[in-house]
N, C-alpha and C positions, 0 to 999 in steps of 0.2 A: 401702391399699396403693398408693402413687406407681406410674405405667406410662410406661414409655420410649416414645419413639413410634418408635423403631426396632426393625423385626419383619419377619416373612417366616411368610406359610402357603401348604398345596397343598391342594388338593382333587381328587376324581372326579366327575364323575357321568353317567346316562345318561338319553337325553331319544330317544322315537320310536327306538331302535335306535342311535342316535346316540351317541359315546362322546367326552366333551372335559373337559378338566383347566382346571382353575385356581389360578392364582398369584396373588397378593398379596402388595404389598410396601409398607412406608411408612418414613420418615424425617423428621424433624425441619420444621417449619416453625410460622410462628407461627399461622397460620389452617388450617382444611378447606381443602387444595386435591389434591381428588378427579377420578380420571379411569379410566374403563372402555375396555374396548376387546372386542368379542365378535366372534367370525365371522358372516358374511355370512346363516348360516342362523339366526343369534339374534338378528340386528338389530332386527327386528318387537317383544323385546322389552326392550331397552335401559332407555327411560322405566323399566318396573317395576323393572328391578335395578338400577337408580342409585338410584331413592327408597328400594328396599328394604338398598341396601349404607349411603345416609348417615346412616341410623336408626341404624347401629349404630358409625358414626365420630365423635368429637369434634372433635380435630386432628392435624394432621400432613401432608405428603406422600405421595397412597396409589393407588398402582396395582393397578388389579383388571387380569389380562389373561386371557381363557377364550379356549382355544383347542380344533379340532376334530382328536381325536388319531386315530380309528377312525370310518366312514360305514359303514351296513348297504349302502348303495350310493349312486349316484348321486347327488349333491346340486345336479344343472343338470340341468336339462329345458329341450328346444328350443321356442321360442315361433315361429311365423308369425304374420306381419302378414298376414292375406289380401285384406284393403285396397288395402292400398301393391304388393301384387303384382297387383291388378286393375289398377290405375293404371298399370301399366310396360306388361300388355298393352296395354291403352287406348292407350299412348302411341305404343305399337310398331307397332301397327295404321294409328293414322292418318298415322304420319308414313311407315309405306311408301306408304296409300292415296296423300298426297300425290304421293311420290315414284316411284309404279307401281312398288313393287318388293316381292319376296313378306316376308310379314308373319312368318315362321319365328320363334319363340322355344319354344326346348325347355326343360324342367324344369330341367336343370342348372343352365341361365346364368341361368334367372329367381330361383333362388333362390340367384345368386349376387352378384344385384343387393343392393345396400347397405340397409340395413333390414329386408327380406323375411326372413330369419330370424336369430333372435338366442339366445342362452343365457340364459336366466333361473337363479336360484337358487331350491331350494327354500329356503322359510324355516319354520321353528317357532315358532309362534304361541300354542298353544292351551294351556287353563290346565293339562294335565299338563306341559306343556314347561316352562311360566314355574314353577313350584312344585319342577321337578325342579334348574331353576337357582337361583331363589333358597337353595333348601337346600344348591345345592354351594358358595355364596356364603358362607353361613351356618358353612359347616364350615372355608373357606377363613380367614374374618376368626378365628377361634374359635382357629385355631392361632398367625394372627398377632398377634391377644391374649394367648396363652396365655404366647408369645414375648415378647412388650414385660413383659408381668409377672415375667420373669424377669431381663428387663435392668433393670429398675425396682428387684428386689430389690438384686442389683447397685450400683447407683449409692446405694440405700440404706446400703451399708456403707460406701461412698466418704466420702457427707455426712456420715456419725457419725464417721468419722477426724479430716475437714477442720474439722467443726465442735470438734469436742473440742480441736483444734491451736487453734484461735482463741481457745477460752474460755482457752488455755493460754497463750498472748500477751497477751492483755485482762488475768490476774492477774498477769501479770510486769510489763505498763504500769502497772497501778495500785500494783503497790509502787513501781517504779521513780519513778513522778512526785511519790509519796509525800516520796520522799528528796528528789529533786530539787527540788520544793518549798522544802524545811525549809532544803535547803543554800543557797537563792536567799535564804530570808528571813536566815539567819544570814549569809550576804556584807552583805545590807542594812544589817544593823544594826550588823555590824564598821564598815562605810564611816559611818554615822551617829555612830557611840562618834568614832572617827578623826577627824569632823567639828568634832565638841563639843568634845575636848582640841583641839582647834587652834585652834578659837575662842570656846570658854570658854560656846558657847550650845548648845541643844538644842532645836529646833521639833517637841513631841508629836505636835500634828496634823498637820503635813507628813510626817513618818514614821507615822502611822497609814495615811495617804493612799496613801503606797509601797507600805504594807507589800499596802492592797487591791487596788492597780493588779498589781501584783507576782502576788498571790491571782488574781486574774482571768485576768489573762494565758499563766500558765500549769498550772492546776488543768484538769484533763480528767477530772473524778469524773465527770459528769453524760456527758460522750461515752461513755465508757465502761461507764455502767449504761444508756444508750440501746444499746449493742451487744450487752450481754448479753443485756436483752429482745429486739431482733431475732432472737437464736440461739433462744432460747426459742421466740419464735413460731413460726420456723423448725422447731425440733423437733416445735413441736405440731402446724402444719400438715402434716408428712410422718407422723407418728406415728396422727394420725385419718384419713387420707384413704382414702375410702372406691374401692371399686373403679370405674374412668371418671370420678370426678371430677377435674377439670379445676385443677389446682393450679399449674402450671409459672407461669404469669404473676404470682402472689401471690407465690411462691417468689423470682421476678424481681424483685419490688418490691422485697421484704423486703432482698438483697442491695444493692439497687440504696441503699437506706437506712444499710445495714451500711457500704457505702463511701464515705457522705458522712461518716458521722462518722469512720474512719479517716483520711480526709482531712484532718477540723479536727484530730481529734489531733497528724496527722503538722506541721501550720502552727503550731500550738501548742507541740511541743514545742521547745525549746531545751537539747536533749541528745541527746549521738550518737548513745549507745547505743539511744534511744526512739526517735531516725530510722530506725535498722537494722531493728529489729523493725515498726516500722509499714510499712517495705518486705514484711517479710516476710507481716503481717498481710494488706497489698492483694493479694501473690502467691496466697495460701489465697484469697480471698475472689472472686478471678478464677478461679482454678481453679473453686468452686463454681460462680461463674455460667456456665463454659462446660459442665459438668455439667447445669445445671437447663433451658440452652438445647434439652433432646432430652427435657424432663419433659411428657406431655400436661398 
């Protein structure tokens, strides 16, 4: 089963009375480019839910964001320095001593000095926290999986339309050049007969010679049974792909292959009608690859 990499999940969870939600979201890209973001009181365990979220990403563009939506209380506790607040008296002290003037500093203004008290965050640390988050992680990515498997089936019915229109171009090329063919070699040989009554000679081998230059130049049997095996491939590799394996880039080749031989056809051929349809051929074949660009 092919998986879109475009998806969105939510999750709950509770950690020390603590209540925070998370979102996940991803979108297309050709590499893992992963990025977290937790509040201030999960930071302590960031490391662990990044290793434990990339265990379960291939590729794509993927934002984990947890956020703290309900505190049982307070999550800042007031820290003193009582240090730096000895040091102000100390300082206060000797420079009135210096200056004979009284040393007065009352509680207020000491602890209004810069450093002497600050807000700290509580943080959750401890392995019921980490275990309560990884599991909200767990249920988070699980939905946005759940979701890319569904845009996956999706694009799966896309590919079986666009590929079926191809194979249906490829049979109409290959009658078409069929004729076209035949009718290049019977001009040839009109213009050779026309040669011979007007000068009474016939050169076998130089009209053998035409007739394979002629053959070569515009025969596309062989482009066009290399396109049908790419579809094939194509088909097999969407048809087996098992759940998380990583197909889009094969997927990419494969097109990227499908378009070089449209291309010799389209140079090859010397007939309108076959120019029209090998536009229409590269249009299907664009369309799939901008499709298979959002395939993990």
């Amino acid at each position: 089963m092919i998986r879109s990499m475009t998806g969105f999940g939510r999750s709950h969870f509770e950690a020390e009375g603590q209540h925070f939600e998370i979102e996940a979201r991803s979108v297309n890209h050709r590499h893992l480019d992963f990025r977290i973001r937790l509040p201030q009181v999960l930071q302590a365990l960031e490391p662990a839910a990044r290793a434990f979220s990339q265990e379960r990403l291939v590729r794509g563009k993927v934002d984990l964001n947890v956020a703290l939506t309900e505190a049982a209380g307070s999550t800042v506790r007031l820290e003193v320095d009582a240090d730096l607040a000895a040091q102000y008296v100390k300082a206060a002290r000797e420079l009135a001593a210096s200056h004979e003037m009284s040393a007065e500093l009352d509680m207020g203004r000491l602890l209004s000095m810069p450093g002497v008290i600050r807000q700290v965050d509580e943080k959750l640390s401890g392995d019921g926290a980490q275990e309560a988050l990884c599991g909200g992680i767990d249920e988070a990515l699980r939905a946005l999986q759940s979701m890319q498997e569904e845009e996956g089936e999706k694009l799966n019915a896309e590919f079986t339309l666009a590929l079926d229109h191809v194979v249906e171009l490829v049979d109409w090329l290959e009658t078409r050049s069929g004729e076209v063919l035949e009718s290049s070699r019977e001009k040839l040989k009109q213009r050779m007969d026309q040669f011979q009554s007007e000068t009474g000679s016939l050169d076998s081998a130089r009209l053998h010679q035409e007739v394979v230059i002629l053959t070569d130049r515009l025969d596309i049997r062989e482009e066009l049974v290399r396109l049908r095996s790419h579809v094939d491939q194509f088909r097999n590799v969407v048809g087996t792909c098992e759940v998380g394996q990583v197909v889009g880039r094969r997927l990419d080749f494969l097109l990227q292959e499908m378009g070089r031989e449209a291309n010799t056809v389209g140079s090859k051929a010397n007939d309108a009608p076959i120019a029209h349809q090998v536009v229409e051929l590269k249009t299907q074949l664009e369309k799939l690859r901008e499709q298979v660009q959002n395939i993990a």
